[in-house]
Residue frames as a rotation matrix with the C-alpha (Angstrom) as fourth column:
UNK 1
0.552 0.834 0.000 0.00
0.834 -0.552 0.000 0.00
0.000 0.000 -1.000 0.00
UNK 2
0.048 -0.445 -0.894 2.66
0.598 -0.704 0.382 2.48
-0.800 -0.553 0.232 0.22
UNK 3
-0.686 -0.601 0.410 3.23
0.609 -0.165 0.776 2.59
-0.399 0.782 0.479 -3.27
UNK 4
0.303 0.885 0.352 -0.32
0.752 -0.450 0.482 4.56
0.585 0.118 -0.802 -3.24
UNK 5
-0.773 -0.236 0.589 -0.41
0.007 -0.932 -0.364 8.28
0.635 -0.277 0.722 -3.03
UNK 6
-0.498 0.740 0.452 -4.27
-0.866 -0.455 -0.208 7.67
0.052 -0.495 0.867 -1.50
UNK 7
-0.958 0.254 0.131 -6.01
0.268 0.957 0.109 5.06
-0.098 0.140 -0.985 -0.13
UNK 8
-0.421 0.907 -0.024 -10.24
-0.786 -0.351 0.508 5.35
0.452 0.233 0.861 -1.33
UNK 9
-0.973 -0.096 0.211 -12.15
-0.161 0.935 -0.317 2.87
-0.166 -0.342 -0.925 0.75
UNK 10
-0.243 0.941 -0.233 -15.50
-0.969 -0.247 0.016 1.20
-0.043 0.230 0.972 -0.25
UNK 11
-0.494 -0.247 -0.834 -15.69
-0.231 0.961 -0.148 -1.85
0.838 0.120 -0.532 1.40
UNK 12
0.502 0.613 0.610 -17.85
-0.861 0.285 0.422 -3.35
0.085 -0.737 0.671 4.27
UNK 13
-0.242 -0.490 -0.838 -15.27
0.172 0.828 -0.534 -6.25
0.955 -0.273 -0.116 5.77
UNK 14
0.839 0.479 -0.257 -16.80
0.137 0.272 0.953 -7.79
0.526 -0.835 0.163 8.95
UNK 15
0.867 -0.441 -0.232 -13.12
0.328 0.154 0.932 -8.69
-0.375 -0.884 0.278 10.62
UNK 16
0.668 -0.741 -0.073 -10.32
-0.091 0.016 -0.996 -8.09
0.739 0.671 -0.057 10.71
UNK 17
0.617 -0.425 -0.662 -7.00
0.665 0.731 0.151 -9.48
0.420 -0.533 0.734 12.29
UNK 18
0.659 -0.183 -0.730 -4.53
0.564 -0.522 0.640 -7.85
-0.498 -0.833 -0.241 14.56
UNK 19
-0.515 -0.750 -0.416 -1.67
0.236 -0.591 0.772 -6.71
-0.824 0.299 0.481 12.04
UNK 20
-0.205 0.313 0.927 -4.41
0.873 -0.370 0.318 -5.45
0.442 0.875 -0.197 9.85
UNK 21
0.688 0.184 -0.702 -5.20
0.704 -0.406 0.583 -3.43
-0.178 -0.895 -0.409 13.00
UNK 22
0.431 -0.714 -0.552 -1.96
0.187 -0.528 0.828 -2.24
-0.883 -0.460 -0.094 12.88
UNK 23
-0.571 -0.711 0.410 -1.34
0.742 -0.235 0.628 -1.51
-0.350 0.663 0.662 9.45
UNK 24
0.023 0.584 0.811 -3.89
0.581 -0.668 0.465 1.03
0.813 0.461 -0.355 9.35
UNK 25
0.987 0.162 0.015 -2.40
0.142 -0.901 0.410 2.94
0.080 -0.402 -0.912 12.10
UNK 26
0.096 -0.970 -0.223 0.71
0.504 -0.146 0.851 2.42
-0.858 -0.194 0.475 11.16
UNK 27
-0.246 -0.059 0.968 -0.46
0.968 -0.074 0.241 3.80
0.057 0.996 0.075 7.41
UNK 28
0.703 0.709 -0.046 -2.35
0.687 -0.662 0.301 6.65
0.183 -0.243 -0.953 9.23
UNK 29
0.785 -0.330 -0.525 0.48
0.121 -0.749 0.651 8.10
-0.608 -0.575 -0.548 11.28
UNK 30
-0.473 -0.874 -0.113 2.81
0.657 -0.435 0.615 8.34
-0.587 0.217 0.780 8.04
UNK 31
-0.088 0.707 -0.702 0.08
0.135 -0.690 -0.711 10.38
-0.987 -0.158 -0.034 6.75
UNK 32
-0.894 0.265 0.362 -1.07
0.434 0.711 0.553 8.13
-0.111 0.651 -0.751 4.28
UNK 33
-0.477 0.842 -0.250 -4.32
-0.866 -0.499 -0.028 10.47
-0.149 0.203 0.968 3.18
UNK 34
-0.969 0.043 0.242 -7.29
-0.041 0.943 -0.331 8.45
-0.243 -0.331 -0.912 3.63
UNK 35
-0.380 0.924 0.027 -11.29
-0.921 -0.381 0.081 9.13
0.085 0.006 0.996 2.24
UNK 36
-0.927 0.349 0.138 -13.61
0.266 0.871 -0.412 6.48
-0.264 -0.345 -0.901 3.13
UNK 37
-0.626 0.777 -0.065 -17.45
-0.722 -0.547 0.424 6.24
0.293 0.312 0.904 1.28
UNK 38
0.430 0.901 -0.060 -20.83
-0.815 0.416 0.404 4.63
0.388 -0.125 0.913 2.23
UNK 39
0.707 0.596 -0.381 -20.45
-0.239 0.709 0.664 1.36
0.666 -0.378 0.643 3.07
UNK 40
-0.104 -0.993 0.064 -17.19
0.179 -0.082 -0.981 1.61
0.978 -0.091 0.186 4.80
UNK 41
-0.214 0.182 0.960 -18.90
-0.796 -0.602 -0.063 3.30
0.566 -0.777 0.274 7.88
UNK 42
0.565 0.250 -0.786 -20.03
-0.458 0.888 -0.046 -0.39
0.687 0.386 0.616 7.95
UNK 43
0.245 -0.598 -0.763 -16.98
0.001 0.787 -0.617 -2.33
0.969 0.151 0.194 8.77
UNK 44
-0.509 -0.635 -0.581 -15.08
0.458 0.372 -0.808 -3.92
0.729 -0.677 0.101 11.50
UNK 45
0.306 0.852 0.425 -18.11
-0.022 -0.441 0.897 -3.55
0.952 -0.284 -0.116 13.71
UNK 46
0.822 0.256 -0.509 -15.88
0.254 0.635 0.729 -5.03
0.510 -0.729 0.457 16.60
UNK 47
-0.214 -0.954 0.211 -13.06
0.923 -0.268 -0.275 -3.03
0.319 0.136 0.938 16.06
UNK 48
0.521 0.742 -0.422 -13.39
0.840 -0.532 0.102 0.46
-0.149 -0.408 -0.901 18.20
UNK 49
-0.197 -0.959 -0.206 -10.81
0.463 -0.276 0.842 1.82
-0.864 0.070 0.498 16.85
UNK 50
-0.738 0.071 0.671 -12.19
0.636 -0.259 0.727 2.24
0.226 0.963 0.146 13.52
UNK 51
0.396 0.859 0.324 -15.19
0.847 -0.478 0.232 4.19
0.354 0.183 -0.917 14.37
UNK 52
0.255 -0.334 -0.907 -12.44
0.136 -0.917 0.376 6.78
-0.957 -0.219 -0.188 16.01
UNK 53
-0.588 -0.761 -0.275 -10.48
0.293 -0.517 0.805 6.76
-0.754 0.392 0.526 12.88
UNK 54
-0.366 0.785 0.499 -13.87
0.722 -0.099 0.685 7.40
0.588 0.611 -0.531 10.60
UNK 55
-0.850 0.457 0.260 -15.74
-0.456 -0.887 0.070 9.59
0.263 -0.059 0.963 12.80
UNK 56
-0.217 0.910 0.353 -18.50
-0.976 -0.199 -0.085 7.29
-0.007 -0.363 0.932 12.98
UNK 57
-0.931 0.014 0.364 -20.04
-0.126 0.925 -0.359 3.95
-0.342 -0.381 -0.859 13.35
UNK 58
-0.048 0.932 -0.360 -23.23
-0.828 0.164 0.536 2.49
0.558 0.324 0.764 11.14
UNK 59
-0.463 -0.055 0.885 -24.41
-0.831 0.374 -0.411 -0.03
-0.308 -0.926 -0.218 14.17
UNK 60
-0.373 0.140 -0.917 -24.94
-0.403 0.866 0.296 -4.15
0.836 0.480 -0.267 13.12
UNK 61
-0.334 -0.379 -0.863 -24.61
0.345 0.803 -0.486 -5.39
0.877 -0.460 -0.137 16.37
UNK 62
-0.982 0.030 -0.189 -26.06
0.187 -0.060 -0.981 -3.13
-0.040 -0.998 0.053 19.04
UNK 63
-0.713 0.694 0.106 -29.25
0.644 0.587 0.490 -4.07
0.277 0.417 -0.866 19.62
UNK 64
0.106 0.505 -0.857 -30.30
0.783 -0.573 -0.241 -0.69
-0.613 -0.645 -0.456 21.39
UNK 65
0.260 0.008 -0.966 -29.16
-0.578 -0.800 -0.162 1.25
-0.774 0.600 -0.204 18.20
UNK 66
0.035 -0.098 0.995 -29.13
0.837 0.546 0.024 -0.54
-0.545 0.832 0.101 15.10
UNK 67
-0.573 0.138 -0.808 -28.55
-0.595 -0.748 0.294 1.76
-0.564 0.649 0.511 12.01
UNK 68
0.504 0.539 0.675 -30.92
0.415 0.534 -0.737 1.29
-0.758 0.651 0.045 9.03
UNK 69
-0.596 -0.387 -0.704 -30.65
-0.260 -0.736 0.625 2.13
-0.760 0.556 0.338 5.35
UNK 70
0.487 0.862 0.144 -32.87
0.249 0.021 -0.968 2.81
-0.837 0.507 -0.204 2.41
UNK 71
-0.071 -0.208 0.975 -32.29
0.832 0.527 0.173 2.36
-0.550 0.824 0.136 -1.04
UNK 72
-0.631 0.362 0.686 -33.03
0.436 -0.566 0.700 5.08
0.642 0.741 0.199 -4.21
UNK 73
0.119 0.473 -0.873 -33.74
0.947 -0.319 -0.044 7.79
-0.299 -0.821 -0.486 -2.15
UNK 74
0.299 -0.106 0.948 -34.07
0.032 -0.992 -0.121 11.90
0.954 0.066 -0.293 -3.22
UNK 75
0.333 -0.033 -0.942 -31.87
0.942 -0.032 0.334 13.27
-0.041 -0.999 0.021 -0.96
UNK 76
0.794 0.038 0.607 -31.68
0.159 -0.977 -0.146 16.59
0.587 0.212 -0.781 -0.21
UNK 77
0.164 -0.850 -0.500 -27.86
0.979 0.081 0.184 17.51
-0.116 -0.520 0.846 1.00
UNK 78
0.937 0.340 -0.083 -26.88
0.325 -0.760 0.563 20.55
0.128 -0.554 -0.822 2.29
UNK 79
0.423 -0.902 0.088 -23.89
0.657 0.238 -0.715 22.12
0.624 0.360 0.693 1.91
UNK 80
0.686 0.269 -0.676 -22.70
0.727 -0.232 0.646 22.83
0.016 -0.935 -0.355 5.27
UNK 81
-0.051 -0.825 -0.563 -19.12
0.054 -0.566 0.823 25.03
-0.997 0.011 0.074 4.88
UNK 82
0.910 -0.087 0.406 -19.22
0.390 -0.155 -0.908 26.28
0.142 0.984 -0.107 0.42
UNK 83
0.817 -0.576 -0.011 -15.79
-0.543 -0.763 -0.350 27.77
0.193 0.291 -0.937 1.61
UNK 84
-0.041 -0.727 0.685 -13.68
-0.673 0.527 0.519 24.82
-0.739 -0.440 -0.511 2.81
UNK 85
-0.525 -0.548 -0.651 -11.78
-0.792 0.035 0.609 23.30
-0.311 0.836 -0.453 -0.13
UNK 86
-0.893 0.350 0.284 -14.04
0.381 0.923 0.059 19.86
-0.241 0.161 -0.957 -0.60
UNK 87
-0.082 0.961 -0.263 -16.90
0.900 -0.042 -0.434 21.66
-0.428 -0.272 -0.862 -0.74
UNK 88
-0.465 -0.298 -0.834 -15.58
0.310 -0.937 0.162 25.14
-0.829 -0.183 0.528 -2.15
UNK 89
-0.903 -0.165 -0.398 -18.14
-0.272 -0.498 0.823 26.90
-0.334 0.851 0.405 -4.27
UNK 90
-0.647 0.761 -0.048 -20.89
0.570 0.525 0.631 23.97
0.506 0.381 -0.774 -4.36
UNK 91
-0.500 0.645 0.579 -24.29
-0.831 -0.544 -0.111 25.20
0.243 -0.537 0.808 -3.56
UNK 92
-0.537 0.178 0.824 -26.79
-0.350 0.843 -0.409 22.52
-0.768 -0.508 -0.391 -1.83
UNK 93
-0.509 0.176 -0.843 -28.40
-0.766 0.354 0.537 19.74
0.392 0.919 -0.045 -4.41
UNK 94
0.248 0.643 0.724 -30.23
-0.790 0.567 -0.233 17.07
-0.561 -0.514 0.649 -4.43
UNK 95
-0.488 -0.475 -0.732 -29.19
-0.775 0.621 0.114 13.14
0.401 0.624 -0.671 -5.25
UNK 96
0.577 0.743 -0.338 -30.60
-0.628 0.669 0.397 10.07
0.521 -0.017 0.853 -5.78
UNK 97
-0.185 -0.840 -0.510 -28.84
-0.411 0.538 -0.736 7.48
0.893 0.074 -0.445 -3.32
UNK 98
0.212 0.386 -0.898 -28.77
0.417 0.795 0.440 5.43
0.884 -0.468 0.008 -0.47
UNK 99
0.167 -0.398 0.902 -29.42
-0.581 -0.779 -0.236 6.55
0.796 -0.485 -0.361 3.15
UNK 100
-0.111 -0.399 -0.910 -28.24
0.436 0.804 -0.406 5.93
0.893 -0.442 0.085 6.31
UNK 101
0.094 0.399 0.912 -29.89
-0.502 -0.772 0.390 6.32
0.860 -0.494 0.127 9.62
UNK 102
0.969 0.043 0.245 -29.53
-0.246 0.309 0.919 5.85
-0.037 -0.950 0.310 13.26
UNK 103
0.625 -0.770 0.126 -25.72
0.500 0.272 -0.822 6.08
0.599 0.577 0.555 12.44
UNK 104
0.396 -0.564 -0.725 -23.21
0.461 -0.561 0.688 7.31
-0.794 -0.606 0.038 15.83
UNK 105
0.490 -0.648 0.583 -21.04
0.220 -0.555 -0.802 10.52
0.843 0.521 -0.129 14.08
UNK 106
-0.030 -0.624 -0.781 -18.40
0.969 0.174 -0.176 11.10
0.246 -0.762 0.599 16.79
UNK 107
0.681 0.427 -0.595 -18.90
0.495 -0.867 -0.056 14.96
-0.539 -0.256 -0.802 18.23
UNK 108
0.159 -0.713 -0.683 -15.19
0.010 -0.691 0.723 16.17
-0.987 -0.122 -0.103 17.06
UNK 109
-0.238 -0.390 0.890 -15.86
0.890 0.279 0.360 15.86
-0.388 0.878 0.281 13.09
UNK 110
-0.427 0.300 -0.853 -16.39
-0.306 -0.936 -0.176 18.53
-0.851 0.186 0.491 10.69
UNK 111
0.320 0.775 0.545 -19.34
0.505 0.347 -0.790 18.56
-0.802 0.528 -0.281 8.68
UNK 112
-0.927 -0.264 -0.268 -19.15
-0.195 -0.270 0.943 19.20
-0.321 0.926 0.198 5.01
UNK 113
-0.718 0.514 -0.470 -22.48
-0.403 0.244 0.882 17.72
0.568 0.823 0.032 3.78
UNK 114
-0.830 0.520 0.202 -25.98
-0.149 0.143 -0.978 17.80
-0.538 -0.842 -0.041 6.06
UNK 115
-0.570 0.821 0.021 -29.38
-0.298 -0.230 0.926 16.82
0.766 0.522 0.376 5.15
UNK 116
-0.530 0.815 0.234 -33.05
-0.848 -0.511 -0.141 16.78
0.004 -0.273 0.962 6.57
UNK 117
0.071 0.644 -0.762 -34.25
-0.717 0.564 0.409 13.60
0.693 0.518 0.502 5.36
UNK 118
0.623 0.368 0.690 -36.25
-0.780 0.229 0.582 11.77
0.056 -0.901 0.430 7.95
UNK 119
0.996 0.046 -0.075 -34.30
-0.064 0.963 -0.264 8.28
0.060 0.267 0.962 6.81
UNK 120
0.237 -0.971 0.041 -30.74
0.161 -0.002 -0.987 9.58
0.958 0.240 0.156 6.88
UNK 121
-0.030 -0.647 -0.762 -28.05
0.863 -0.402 0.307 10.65
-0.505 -0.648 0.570 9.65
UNK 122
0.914 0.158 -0.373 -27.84
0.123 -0.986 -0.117 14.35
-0.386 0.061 -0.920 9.67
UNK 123
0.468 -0.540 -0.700 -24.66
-0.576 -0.787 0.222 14.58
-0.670 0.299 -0.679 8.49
UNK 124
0.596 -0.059 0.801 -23.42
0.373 0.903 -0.212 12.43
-0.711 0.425 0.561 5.71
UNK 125
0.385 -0.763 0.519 -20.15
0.486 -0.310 -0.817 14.37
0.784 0.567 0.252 4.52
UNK 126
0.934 -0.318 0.160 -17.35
-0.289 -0.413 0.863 15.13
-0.209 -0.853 -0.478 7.59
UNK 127
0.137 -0.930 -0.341 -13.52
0.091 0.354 -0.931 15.21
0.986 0.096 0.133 8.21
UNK 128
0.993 0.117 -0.023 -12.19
0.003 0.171 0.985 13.74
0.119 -0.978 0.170 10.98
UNK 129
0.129 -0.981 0.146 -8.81
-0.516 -0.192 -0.835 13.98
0.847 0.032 -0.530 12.82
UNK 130
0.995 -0.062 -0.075 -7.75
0.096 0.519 0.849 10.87
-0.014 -0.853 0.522 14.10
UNK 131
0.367 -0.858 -0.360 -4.12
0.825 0.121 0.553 11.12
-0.431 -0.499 0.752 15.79
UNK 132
0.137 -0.209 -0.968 -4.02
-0.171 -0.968 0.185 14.60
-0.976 0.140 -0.169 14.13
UNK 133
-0.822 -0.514 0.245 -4.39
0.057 0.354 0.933 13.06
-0.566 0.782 -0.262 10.98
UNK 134
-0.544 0.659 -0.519 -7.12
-0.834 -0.493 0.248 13.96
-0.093 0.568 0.818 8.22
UNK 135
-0.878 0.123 0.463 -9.54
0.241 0.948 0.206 11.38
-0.414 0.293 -0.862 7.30
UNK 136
-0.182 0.955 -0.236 -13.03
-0.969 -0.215 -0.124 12.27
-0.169 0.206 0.964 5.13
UNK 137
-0.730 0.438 0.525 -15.79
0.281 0.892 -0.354 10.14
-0.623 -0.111 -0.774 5.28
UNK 138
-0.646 0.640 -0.417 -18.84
-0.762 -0.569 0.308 10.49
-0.040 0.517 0.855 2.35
UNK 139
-0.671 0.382 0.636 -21.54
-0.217 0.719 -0.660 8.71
-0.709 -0.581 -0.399 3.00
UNK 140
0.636 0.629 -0.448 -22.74
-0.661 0.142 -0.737 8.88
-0.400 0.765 0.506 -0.74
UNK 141
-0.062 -0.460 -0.886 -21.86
-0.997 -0.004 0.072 6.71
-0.036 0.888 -0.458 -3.37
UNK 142
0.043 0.263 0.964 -23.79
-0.372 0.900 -0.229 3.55
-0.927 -0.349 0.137 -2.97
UNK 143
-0.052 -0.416 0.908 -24.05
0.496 0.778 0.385 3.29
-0.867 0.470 0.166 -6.91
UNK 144
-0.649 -0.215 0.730 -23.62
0.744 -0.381 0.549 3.94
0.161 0.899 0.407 -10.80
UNK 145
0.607 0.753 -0.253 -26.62
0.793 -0.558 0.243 7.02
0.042 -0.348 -0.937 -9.51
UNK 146
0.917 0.100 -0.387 -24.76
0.326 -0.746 0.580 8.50
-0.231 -0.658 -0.716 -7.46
UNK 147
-0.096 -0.995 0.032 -21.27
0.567 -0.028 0.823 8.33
-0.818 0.097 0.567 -9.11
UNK 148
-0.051 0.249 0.967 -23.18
0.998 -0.009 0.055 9.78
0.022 0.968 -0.248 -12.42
UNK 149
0.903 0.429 0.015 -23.81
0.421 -0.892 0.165 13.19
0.084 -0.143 -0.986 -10.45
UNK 150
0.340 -0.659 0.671 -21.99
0.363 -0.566 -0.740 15.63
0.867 0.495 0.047 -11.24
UNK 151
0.583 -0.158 0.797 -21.95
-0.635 -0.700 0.326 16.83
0.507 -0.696 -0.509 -7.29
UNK 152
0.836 -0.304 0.457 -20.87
0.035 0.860 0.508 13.78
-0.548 -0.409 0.730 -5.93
UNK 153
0.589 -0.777 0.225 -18.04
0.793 0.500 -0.350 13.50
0.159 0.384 0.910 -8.63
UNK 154
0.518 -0.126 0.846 -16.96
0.143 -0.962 -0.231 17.32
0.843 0.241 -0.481 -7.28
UNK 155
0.662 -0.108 0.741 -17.04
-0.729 -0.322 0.604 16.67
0.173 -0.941 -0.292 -4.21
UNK 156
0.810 -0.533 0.244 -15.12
0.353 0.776 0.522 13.17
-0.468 -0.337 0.817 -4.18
UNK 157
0.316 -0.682 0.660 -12.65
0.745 -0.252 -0.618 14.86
0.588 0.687 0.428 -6.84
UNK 158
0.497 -0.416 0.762 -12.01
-0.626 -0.779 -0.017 18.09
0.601 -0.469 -0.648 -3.81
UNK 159
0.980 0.074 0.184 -11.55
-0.179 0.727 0.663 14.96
-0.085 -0.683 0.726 -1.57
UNK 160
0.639 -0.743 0.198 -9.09
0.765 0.589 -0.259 13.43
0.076 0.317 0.945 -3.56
UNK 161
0.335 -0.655 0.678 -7.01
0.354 -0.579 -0.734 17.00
0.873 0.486 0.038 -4.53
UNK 162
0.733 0.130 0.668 -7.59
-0.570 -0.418 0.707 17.99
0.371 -0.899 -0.233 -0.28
UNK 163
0.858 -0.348 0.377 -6.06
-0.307 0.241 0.921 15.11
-0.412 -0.906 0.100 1.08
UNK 164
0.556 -0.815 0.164 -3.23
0.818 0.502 -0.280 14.70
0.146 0.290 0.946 -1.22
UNK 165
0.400 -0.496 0.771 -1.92
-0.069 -0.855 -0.514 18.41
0.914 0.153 -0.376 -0.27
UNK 166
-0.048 -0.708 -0.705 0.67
0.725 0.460 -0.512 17.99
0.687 -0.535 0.492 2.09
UNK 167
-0.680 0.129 0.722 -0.44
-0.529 -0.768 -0.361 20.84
0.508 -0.627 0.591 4.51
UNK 168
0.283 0.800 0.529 -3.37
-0.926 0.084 0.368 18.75
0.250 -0.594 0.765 5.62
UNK 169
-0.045 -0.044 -0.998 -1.54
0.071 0.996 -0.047 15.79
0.996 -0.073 -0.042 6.55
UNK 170
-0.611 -0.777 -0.151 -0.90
0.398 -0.137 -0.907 17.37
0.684 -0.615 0.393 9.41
């Protein structure tokens, strides 16, 4: 994995073993730029660690807070900061895609992307700073929909140009 300038994750893996553990914080603290989408929030439900280094935590396993999620949905998405470089310029839109609700978001992220809809998590675009390291999470991009919009391909494209600038590794 080093030979990668960025790692994109979109993956929903139940376990994982101890020196995977540790190669994602050992990838983190050389400040390996990380963006994690949609189902990702998913993973390693058993693994508390990961919901620090995301920001949040879509819930399988506690039975006092399951998360849910809904298919082909109109979602209406707020654009919470239009001046902070992932987001610079966009005004708020609306996309067809898949929500998630009843989803933990950890208090210390920053929102980028908020919506209203009764079925979602209020925020569902945030950077987080785990060990002083960047990480963005986008909770779009369940499928060929939502990759077709033009916002969505703006906003993952500021992602991508944000966390490869070597000021925000830090």
């Amino acid at each position: 994995l080093t030979e990668y300038d960025l790692l994109l994750f979109y993956d929903m893996y139940d376990s994982i073993t101890h020196a995977q553990k540790q190669a994602y914080i050992d990838l983190i603290e050389t400040g390996k730029p990380m963006i994690f989408l949609h189902h990702s929030l998913v993973s390693y439900q058993d693994w508390p660690e990961f919901r620090a280094i995301v920001g949040g935590k879509y819930h399988t396993l506690d039975s006092t807070r399951l998360s849910h999620y809904k298919h082909d949905e109109s979602i209406s998405v707020k654009v919470e900061d239009p001046q902070h470089p992932i987001t610079y310029g966009m005004s708020d839109f609306t996309i067809e895609d898949e929500t998630y609700g009843n989803c933990e978001i950890l208090p210390g992220v920053t929102p980028l992307l908020r919506t209203d809809h009764p079925l979602s998590m209020p925020v569902i675009g945030w950077v987080n700073h785990y060990r002083q390291h960047p990480i963005v999470y986008l909770q779009g991009g369940h499928g060929p929909t939502a990759y077709r919009d033009p916002h969505f391909q703006k906003i993952l494209k500021n992602a991508i140009h944000w966390s490869l600038r070597k000021e925000n590794a830090n």
